[in-house]
N, C-alpha and C positions, 0 to 999 in steps of 0.2 A: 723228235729229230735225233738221231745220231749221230758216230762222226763217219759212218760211211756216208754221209751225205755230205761231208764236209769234202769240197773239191781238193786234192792235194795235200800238203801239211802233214806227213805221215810224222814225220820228228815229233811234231806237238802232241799231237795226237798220242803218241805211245808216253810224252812223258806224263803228260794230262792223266793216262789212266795207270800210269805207274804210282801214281801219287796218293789215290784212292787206294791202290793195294797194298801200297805201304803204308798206309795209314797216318799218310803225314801232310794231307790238303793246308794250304795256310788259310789263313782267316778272309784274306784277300789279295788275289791276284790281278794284274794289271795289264792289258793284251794290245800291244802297240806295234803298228807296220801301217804301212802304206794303204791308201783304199785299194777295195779288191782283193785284198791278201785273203780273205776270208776270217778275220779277227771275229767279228759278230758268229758266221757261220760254226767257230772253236765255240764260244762262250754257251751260246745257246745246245749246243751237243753234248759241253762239259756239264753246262747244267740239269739237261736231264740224265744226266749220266747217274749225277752226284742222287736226285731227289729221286730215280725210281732204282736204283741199288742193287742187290741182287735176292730178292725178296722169291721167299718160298711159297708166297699164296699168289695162286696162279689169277685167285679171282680180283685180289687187291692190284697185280700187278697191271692186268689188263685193263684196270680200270686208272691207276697212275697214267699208263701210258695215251690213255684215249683222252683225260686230259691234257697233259703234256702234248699231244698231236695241237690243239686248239691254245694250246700255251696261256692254260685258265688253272693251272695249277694253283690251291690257295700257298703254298707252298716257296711258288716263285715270284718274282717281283720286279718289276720292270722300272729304270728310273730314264727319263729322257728328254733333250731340249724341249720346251712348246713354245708357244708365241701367244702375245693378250689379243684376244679377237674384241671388236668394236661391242658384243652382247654382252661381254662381260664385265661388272662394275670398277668402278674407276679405284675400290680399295683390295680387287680380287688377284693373288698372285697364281698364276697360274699355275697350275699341277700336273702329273702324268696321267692322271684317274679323268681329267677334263678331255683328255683322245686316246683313248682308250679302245673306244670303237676304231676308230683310225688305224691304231696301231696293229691292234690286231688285225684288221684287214692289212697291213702291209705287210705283216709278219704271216702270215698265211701264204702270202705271194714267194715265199723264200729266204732264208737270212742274207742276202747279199742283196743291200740297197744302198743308197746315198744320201746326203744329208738334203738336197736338190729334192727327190724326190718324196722324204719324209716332209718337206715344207710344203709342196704338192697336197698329199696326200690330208695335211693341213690347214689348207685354201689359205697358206699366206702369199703376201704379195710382196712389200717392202722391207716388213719387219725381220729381227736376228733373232734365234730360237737360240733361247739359255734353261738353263736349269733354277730354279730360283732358290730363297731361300726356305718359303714354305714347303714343296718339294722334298727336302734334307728334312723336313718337317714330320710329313706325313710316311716319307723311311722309316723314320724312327720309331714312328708309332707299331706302323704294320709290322717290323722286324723283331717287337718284341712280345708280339705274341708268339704262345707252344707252337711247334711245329704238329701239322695236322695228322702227321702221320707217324712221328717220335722221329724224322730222319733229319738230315739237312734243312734250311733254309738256306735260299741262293737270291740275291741279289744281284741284277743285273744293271751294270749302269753305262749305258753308250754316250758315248760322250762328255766324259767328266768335262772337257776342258773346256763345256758351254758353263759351267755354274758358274753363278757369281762368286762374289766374294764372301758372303754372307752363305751362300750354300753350301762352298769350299770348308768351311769354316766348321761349321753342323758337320759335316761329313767327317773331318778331320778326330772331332772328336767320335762320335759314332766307331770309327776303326782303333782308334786309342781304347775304347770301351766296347768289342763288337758284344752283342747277344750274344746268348749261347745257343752252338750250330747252325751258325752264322755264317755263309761263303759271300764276299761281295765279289765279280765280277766283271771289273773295267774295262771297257773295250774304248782305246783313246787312239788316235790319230796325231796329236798334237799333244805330247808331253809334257813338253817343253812350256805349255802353258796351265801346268799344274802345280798346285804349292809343292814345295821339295820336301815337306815334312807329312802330303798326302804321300808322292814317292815313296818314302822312306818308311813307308806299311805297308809296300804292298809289293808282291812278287812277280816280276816281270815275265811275261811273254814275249819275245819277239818274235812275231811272226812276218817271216820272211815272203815276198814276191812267190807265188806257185810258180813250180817245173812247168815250161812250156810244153813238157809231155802231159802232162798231168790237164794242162787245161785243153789243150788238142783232144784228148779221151774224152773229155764230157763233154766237149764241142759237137763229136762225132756220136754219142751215147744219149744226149740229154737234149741235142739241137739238130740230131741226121745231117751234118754237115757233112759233107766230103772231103776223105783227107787231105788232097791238097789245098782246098780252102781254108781247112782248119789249121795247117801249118802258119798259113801267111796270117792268121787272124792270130795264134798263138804269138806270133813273135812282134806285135804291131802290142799286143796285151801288156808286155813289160810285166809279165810277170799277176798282172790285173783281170780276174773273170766278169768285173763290172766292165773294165773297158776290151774284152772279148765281145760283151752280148752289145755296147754300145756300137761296134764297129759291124755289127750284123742288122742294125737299127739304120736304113736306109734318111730318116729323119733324123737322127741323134742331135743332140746339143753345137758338138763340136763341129759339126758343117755351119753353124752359121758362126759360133766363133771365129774359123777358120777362115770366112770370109771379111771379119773385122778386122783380123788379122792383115790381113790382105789389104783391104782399105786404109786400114791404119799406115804400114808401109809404104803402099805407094803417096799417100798425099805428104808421108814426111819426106820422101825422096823429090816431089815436089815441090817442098817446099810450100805446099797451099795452105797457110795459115787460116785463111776464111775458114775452107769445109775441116779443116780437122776442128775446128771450132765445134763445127755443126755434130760432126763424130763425135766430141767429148758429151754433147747433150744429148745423142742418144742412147749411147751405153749409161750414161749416168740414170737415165730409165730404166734400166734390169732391175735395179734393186741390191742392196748390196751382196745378198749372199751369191745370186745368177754373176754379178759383176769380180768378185774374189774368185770364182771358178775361171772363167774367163782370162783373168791375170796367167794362175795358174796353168793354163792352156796355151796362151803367149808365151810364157817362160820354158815350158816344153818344147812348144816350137822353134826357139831360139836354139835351145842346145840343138835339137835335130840336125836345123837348118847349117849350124859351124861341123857337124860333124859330116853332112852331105859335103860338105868339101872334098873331106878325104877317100872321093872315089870310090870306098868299098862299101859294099850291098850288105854286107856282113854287120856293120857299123849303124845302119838305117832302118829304123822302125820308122817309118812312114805311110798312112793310106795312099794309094794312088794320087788322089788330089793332093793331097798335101807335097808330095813329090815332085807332079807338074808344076808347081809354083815355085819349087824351092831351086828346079832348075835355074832361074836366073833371079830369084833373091839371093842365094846364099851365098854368093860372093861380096853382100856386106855385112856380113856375120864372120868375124874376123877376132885374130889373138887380141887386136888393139882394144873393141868393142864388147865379146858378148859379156864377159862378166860385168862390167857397167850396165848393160841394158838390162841381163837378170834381175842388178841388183836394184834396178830402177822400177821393174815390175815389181818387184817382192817388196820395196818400202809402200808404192803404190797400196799394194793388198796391206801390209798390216795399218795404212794411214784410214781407209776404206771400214777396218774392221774398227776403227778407232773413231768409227763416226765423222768422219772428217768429209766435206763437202766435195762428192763424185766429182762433179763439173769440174774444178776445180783442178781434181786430183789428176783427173785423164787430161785434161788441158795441159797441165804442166809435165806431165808424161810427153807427151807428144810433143810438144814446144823443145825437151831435151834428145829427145829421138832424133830430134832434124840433124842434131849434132852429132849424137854419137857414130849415126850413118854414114857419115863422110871420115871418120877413124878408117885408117887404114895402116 
């Protein structure tokens, strides 16, 4: 991969490879933005960047890069959430090299996935996918051997901010002491749930939401979409090429969300305590990770819905459906209301992440929505 594959991001991109010319790469860098930003897409292009180089042997190069196409470079190293499946013993921590196959089937498919889909691709059902501490373990080992080819080594690590504590910990030291020609490369989502003294080693990326031109081009280049489809699909993206290709996904996740949504809403506007009862014990069925998407999808919608007030088209990223509905929702999405309701989703999600009893959790959601509804 390269980074002309990387959709958008030209900023990064040139600074990414000004770094390597100047011969000043840091030990580890840390690539944080919004899903869909293309964070993974950067890491993965910076990393082959880094291990196939500018190499005079034509026959060594072609051969770097046929591995690197297959991302079985010995060279690179992948570190990433798993989950304990029921086959494995009740004393096994689970490790990156246990899906392996997985991964690289998903990594084949493109670097722009979701963490939904990596759980997928994982056949979990209920379970949270962390990093563990054996994991930080088995880093260690493999980063300190020579490099195969006397160049870089690159570590890739998605999703720091699943490690436990215990693997926070290993890691922390690991970058206090890195190997030598040693690149780790973070690709985080949630920062803010990293120790501040991992931060505090590592150089930040931010990467920014893609030019809505930039994702309109590979709409029309990589999807033959038509351009005025691809406009209205660019500006519903927020910036997002996962939620470009989701929004061409006549199935996607977010239609039935948006029909929870919907449910939810109206039984609180009724007042129907019984069936929002029955609502809490269905979603509390997804599972927690399908269920903290979900939140995050409600909360989205909420801001939507108070900005659908203000009449202008310019203001509204909305699919069609989501639109029809908010025509006569979102006159209770109101100054008195939405940031209470946000903020009621968003304790919801991190109460969720906290293992804390679904049923429970959406029940008492709901139960406070009757209220807030009626703010005006």
């Amino acid at each position: 991969m390269d980074f002309s594959e990387v959709i958008g991001q030209e900023d990064a991109k040139q600074r990414l490879m000004q770094m390597v010319k100047e011969d000043r790469v840091p030990h580890a860098l840390l690539f944080c933005g919004p899903e869909g930003t293309g964070k993974m897409a950067l890491a993965m292009a910076f990393a082959s960047y880094l291990i196939a180089g500018d190499r005079t042997d034509a026959a060594a190069t072609a051969n770097t890069l046929a591995m690197l196409r297959k991302w079985e470079h010995p060279d690179l190293h992948f570190s990433y959430p798993t989950i304990k499946l029921p086959s494995m013993g009740s004393d096994h921590q689970p490790v990156s090299s246990d899906f392996a196959k997985e991964w690289h089937g998903m990594l084949q498919q493109g670097a722009y996935f979701t963490m939904s889909q990596w759980m997928g691709q994982m056949g979990a059902t209920t379970q949270q996918a962390i990093i563990t501490g054996a994991e930080s373990d088995e880093l260690s080992r493999v980063l300190a051997l020579k490099s195969s080819q006397g160049g870089y080594k690159v570590a890739v690590i998605w999703r720091p901010e699943r490690m436990n504590l215990t693997s926070a910990n290993k890691l922390l030291k690991l970058l206090e002491e890195p190997p030598l020609g040693t690149v780790f490369l973070m690709v985080c989502e949630e920062p803010e749930k990293l120790l501040e003294t991992i931060i505090s080693r590592t150089q930040r990326i931010d990467v920014k939401r893609i030019d809505d031109a930039a994702i309109e081009q590979a709409l029309v280049s990589q999807r033959g979409i038509d351009a005025d489809a691809a406009h209205r699909v660019a500006r519903i993206a927020h910036g997002s090429w996962l939620k470009a290709l989701e929004s061409l996904d006549t199935g996607n996740e977010n239609r039935e969300f948006l029909s929870m949504f919907q449910m939810l809403m109206r039984l609180c506007y009724m007042r129907n305590v019984k069936d929002l009862k029955r609502w809490s014990e269905v979603v509390a069925g997804y599972g927690r990770e399908k269920e903290r998407r979900m939140l995050t999808y409600f909360q989205q919608q909420v801001r939507e819905n108070f900005m659908f007030n203000f009449r202008n088209p310019e203001l509204i990223y909305m699919t069609l459906e989501e639109e029809n509905f908010a025509k006569n929702f979102a006159r209770f999405i109101n100054e008195a209301n939405v940031i209470e309701i946000n903020e009621l989703f968003e304790r919801a999600s991190r109460d969720i992440g906290q293992n804390a009893n679904s049923k429970v959790v959406f029940y008492d959601v709901a139960l406070k929505l009757i209220v807030l509804l009626l703010k005006k």
